[in-house]
C-alpha positions in Angstrom: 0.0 0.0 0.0 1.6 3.4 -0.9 1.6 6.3 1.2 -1.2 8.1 -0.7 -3.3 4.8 -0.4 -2.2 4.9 3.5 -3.7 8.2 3.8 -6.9 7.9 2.2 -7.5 4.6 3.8 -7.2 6.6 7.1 -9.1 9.6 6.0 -12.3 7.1 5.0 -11.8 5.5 8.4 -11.7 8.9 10.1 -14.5 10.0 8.9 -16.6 6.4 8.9 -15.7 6.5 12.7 -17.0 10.4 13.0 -20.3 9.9 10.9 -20.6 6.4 13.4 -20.1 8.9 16.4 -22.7 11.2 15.0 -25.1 9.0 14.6 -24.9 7.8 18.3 -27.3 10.0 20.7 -26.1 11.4 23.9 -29.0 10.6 25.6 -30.4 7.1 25.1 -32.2 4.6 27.0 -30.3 0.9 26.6 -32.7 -1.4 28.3 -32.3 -5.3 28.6 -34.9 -7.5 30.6 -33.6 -9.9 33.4 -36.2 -13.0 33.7 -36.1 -14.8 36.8 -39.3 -16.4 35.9 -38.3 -20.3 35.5 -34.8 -19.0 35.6 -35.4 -18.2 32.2 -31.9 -15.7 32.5 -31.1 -16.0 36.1 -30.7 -17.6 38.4 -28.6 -20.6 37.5 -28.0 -21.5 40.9 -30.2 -22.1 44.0 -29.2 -19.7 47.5 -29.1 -23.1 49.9 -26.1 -22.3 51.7 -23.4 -19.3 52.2 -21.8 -20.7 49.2 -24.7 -21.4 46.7 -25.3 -17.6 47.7 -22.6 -15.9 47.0 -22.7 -18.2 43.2 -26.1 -16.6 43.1 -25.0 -13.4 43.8 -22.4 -13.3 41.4 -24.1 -14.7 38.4 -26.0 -11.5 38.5 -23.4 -9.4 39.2 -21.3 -11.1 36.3 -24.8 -10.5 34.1 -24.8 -6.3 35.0 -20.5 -5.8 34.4 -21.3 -7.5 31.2 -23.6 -4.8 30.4 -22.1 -1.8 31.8 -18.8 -3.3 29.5 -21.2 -2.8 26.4 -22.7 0.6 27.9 -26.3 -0.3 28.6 -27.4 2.1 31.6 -31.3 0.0 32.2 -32.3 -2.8 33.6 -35.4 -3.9 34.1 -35.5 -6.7 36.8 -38.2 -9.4 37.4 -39.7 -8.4 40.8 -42.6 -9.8 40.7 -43.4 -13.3 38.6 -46.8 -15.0 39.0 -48.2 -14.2 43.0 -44.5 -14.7 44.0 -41.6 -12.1 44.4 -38.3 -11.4 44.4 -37.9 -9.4 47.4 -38.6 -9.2 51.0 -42.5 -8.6 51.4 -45.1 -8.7 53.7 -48.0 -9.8 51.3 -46.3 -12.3 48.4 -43.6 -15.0 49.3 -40.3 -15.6 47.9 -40.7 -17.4 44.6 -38.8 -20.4 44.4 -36.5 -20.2 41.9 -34.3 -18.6 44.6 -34.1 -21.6 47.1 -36.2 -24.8 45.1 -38.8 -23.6 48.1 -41.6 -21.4 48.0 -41.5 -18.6 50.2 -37.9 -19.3 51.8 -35.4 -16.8 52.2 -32.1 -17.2 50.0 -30.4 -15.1 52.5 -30.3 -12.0 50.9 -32.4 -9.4 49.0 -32.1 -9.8 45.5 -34.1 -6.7 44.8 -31.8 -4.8 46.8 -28.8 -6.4 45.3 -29.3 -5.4 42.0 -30.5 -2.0 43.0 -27.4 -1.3 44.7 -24.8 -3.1 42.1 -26.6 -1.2 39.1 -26.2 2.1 41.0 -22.7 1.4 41.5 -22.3 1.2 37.6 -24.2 4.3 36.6 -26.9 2.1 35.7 -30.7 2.5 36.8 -32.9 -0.1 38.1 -36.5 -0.5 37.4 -38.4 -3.0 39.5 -40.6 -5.2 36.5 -44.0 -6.2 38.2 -46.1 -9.1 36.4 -49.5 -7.1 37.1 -53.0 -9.6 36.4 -51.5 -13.6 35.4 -51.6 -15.7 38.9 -50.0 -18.5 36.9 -51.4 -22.2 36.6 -53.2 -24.7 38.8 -50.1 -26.5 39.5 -48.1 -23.3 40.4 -51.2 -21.6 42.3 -51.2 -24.7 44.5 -47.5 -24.6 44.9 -48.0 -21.6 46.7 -50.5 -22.7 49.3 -52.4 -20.5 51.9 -49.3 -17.8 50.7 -51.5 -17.3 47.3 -53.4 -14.4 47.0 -56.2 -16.8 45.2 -56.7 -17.3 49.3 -55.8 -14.9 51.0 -58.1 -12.5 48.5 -60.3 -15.2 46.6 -62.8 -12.2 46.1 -60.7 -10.0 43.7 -59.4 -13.3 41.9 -60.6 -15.4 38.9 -60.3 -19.1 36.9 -60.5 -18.9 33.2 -58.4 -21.2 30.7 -56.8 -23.5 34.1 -55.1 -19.9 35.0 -55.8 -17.6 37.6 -56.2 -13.6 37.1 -56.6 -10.8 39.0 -59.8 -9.1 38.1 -59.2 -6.3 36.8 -63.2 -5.6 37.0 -63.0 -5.7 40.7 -62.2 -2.4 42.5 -60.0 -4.4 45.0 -57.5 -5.2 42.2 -56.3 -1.7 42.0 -56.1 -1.7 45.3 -54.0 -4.8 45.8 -52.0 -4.1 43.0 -50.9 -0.6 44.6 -49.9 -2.3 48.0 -47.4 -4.4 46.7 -46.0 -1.5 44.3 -45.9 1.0 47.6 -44.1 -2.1 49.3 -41.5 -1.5 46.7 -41.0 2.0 46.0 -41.1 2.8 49.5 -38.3 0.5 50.3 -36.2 0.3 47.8 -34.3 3.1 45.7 -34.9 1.6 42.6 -35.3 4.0 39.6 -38.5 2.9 37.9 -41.5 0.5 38.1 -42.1 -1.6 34.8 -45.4 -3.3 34.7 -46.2 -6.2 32.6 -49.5 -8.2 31.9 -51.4 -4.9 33.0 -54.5 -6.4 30.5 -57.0 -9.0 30.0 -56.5 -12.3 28.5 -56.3 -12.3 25.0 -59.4 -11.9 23.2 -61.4 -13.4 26.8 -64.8 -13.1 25.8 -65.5 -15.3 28.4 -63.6 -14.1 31.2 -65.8 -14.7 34.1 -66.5 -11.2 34.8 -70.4 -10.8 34.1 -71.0 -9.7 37.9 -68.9 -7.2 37.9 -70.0 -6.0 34.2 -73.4 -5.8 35.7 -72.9 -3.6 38.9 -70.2 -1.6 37.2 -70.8 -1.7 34.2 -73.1 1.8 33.2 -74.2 1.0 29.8 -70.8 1.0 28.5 -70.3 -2.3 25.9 -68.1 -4.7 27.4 -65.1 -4.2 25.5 -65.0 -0.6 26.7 -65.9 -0.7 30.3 -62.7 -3.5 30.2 -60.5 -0.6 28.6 -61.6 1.5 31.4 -60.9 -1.0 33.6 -57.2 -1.7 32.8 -57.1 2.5 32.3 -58.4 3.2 36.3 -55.7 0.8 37.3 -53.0 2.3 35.5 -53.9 5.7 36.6 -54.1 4.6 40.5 -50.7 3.0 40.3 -49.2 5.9 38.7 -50.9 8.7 40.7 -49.6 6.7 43.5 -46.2 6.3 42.8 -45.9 10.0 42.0 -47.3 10.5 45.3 -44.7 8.7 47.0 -41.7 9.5 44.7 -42.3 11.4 41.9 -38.8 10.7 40.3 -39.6 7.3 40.2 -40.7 6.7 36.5 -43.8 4.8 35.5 -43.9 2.6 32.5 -45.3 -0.8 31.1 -45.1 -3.1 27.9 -47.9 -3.2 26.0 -48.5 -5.6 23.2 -46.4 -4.0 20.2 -49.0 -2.7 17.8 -52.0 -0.3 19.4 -54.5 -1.0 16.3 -54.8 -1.1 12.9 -53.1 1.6 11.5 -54.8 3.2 8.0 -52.3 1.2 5.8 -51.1 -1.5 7.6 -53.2 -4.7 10.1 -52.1 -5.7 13.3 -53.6 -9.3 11.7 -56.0 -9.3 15.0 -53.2 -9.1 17.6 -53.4 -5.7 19.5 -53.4 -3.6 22.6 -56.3 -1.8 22.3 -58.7 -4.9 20.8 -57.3 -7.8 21.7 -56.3 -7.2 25.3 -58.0 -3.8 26.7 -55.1 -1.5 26.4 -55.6 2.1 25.7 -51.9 2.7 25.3 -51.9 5.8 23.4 -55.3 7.7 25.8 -52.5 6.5 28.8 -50.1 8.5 27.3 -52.5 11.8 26.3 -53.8 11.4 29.9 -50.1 11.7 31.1 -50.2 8.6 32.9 -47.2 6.9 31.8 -43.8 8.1 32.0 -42.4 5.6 29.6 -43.6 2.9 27.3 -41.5 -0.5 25.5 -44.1 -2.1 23.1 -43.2 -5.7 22.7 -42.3 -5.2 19.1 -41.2 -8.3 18.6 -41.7 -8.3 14.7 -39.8 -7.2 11.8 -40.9 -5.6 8.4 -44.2 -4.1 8.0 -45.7 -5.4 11.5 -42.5 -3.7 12.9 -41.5 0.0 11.0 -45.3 1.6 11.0 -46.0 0.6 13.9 -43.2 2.1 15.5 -43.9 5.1 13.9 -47.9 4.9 15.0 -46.9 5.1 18.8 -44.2 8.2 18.5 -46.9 10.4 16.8 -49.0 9.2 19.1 -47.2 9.4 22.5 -47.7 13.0 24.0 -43.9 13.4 24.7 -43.7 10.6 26.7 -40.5 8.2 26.1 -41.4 5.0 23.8 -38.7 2.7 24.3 -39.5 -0.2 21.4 -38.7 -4.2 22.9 -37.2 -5.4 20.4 -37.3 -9.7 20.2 -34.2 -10.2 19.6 -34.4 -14.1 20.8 -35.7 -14.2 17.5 -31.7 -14.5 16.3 -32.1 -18.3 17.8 -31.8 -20.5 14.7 -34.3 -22.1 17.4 -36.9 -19.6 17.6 -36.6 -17.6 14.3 -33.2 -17.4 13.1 -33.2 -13.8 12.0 -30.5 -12.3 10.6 -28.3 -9.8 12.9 -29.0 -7.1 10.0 -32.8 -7.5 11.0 -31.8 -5.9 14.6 -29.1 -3.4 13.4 -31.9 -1.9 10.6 -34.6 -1.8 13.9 -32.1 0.6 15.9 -31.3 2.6 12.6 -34.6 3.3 12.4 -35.3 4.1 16.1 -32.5 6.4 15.7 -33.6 8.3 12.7 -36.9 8.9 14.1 -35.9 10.0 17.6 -37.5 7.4 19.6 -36.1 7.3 23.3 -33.8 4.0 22.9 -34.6 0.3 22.6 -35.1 -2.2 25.0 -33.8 -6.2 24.4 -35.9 -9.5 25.1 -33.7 -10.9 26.7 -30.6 -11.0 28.3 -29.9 -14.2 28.1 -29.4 -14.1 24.5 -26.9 -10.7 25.1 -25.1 -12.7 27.2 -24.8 -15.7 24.6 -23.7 -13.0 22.4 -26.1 -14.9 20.1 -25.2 -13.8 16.2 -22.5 -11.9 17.6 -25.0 -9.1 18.9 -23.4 -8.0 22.2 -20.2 -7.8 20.5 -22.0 -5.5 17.7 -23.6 -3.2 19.9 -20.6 -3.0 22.5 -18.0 -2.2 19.7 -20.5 -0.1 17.5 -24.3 0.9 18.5 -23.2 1.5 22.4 -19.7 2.2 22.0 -20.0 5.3 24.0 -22.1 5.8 27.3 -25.6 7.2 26.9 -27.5 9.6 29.5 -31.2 8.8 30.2 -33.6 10.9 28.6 -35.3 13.6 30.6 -38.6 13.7 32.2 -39.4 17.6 31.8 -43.0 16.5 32.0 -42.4 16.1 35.7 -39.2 18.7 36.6 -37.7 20.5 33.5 -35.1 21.9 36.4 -31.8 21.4 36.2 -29.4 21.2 39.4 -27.0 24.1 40.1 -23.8 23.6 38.3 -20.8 22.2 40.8 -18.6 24.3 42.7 -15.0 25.2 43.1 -13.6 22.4 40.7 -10.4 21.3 41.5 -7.9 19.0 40.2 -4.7 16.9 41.7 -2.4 14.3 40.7 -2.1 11.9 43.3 0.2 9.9 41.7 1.7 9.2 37.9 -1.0 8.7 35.4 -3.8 9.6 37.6 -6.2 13.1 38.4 -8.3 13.4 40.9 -11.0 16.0 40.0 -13.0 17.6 43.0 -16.0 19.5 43.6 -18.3 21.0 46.1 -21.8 19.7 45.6 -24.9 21.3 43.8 -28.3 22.0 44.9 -31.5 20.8 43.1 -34.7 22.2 43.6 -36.3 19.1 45.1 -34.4 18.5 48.3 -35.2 15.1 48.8 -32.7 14.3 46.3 -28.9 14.8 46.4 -27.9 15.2 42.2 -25.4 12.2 41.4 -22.4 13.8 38.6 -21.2 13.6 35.3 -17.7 13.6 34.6 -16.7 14.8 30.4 -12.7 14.6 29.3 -11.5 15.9 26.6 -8.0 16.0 24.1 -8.9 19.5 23.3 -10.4 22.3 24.6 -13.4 22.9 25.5 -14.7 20.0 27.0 -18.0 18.9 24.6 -20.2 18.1 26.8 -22.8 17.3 23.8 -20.7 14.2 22.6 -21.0 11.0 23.8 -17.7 9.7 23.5 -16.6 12.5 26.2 -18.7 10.9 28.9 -15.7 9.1 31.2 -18.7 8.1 34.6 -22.2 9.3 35.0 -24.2 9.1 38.4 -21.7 9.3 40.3 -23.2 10.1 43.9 -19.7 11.7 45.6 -18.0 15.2 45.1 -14.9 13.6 43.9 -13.6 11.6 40.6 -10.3 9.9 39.7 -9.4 9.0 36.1 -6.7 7.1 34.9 -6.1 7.0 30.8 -6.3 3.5 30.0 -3.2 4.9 26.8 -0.9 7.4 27.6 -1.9 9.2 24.4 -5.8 8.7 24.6 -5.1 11.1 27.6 -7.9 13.4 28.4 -6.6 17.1 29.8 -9.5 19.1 29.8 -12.3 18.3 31.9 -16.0 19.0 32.8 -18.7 17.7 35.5 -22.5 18.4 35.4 -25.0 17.8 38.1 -27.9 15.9 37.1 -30.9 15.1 39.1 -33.5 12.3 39.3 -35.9 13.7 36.7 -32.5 13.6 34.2 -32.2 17.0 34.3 -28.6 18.5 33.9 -26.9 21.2 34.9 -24.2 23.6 33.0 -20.8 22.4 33.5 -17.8 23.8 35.3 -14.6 23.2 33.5 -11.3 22.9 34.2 -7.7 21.6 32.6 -4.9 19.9 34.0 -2.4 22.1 31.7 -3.2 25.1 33.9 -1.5 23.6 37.2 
């Protein structure tokens, strides 16, 4: 290769690698779903002794570094399965996946595990709450006088060999609330993710006639159970807010809301098939966030997409994307079939992308992780904001100081900003730079986000990818952030 071919091969590779870096937002949500549910994604091994624990333990904690390596900063966790939890509570018992026994402690809280160990990678946690399925006969029974099919047989019904909470029943809402105030009050998790909040599919004969009857007000059937599902998704999320407001609300719907005018959900939607009013949630402001179950491609994936962002009142719509569907078992789609769904996500501005499920991220099945840690996610990505609910930023930090404590290594300091909610103390974002100023727009400046001290120390991983100009913002809970202060090492 001659010197002129040298050049222009690095010239196209420059600018390939700055078009890439373009194309990558600052602010992103990278979600992946953990399923504990049959140990679908974890966990692998059952908490029966100090040992089996601490396995446990680290399978998950193995799981969330793999993650943060590829820069996903989401996870939503499988709190609550089929009547049966993953945390300590007063009113559902330990699922037993954890320990082979229902409703034994494993020793630990894995809720409160994972909360902590994704806040100590910049990562947020949202608690993922199966809302209405009970599960089987076989697993209802499993779970004894701990079920709520006996403890609260009133608000509970049989149809198909499941159980269901009703969601005709006024004590459902109710019920439902309890065990998400259980949660938010308790734990400082970042979100609360509910799935299954509708009816069976297409349940015409869901045994809810009584309740049709004394509630039902001359609306048809199918709309009274839209309202239905609606009145329980505005409780929860009035009463979150109530409790923490910072805390975002959000659920998966099935992937297409209806027919749109060109295209046909083929029967299979929110709004018919199951009762969801997906979009009048999100006019009503009663969602924070949404991640359809978009677990299609083509036609029954593109429009769709496009249906709920015109559609979704400023809220954040997060698309789940199916990507088990790259198992030569289950569908054997191409990788290109993923990499076109976040191209498009991209070039329409939707909030991020969520991925069903981890398992297959961690199989790096088709060589996905490896694509979207060395390309789609190469650099961090902030959470979008929630100016629906704060559109305040922090103050900026204070009195920004830098030190080299030893060779290779700067210690930036600061004295810590003031947010207009006092509940919350803002966590930091730290920017470096080659040049000056600091871009705090780019991704690829982020070195740590949410980081909840006043002090940073970064350590170039190459001498001559050294950063020597540097910025920290203050961002609150709402994802609100603040101007930076700035400040380079070549001025000491």
């Amino acid at each position: 290769m001659t010197i002129r071919q040298t050049l222009f091969f690095c010239l196209c590779l420059a600018c390939s690698v700055v078009a890439a870096a373009q194309s990558r937002p600052k602010r992103e949500v990278r979600a992946a779903w953990i399923t504990a549910a049959y140990g679908l994604d974890w966990p692998r091994t059952k908490a029966t002794d100090a040992q089996s624990r601490q396995r446990q333990q680290a399978e998950l904690t193995d799981m969330l570094d793999k993650l943060k390596a590829a820069n996903f900063n989401t996870i939503l966790f499988q709190t609550r399965t089929r009547g049966d939890v993953l945390y300590r509570s007063h009113i559902e018992p330990f699922n037993s996946i954890l320990t082979g026994k229902t409703g034994k402690d494993p020793g630990y809280d894995p809720l409160a595990c994972v909360v902590s160990e994704c806040h100590k990678r910049g990562m947020e946690c949202h608690a993922w709450i199966v809302a209405i399925p009970l599960g089987g006969r076989k697993h209802v029974a499993s779970l004894g006088k701990l079920s709520v099919t006996k403890r609260k047989p009133a608000i509970c019904k049989a149809y198909k060999r499941e159980y269901f909470l009703n969601p005709g029943h006024p004590g459902t809402k109710e019920y439902l609330m309890s065990l998400t105030r259980e949660i938010v009050e308790h734990y400082d998790i970042d979100g609360v993710h509910f799935d299954y909040l509708r009816y069976p599919e297409h349940a015409r004969n869901f045994a809810d006639q009584y309740e049709y009857r004394k509630y039902g007000k001359g609306r048809s059937l199918a709309q009274w159970r839209r309202d239905n599902i609606t009145d329980i998704v505005r409780h929860l999320y009035h009463g979150v807010k109530r409790l923490k407001p910072w805390v975002k609300v959000s659920t998966c719907p099935v992937g297409k809301y209806r027919d749109t005018s060109r295209y046909s959900s083929r029967g299979w939607n929110a709004l018919e098939a199951v009762c969801q009013d997906v979009q009048g949630w999100m006019g009503e402001g009663i969602q924070d966030q949404i991640y359809p179950m978009m677990y299609f491609r083509g036609n029954s994936f593109y429009p769709f997409v496009l249906d709920w962002k015109e559609q979704s009142n400023g809220r954040h719509v997060i698309p789940g994307m199916g990507i088990y569907f790259l198992d030569p078992k289950e569908g054997n789609w191409p990788l290109e079939e993923v990499e076109r769904q976040i191209n498009f996500l991209r070039a329409h501005h939707l909030e991020g992308q969520g991925h069903y499920r981890v398992k297959y991220l961690m199989d790096n099945i088709q060589g996905l992780y490896q694509r979207l840690k060395d390309d789609y996610y190469l650099y961090p990505a902030l959470q979008p904001a929630m100016t629906w609910a704060d559109s305040i930023p922090p103050s900026s930090p204070r009195q920004l100081q830098l030190t080299r404590p030893a060779s290779g290594y700067v210690r930036l300091q600061w004295k810590p900003s003031t947010d207009n909610d006092p509940r919350n103390a803002p966590t930091y974002v730290v920017y470096g730079s080659p040049t000056y100023p600091v871009d705090t727009s780019r991704p690829e400046n982020i070195l740590a986000q949410r980081i909840q001290d006043t002090a940073f120390v970064y350590a170039p991983i190459l001498p001559w990818t050294a950063c020597h100009y540097f910025a920290v913002t203050a961002m609150d809970r709402y994802g609100n952030e603040s101007e930076p202060s700035r400040i380079s090492d070549k001025e000491r």
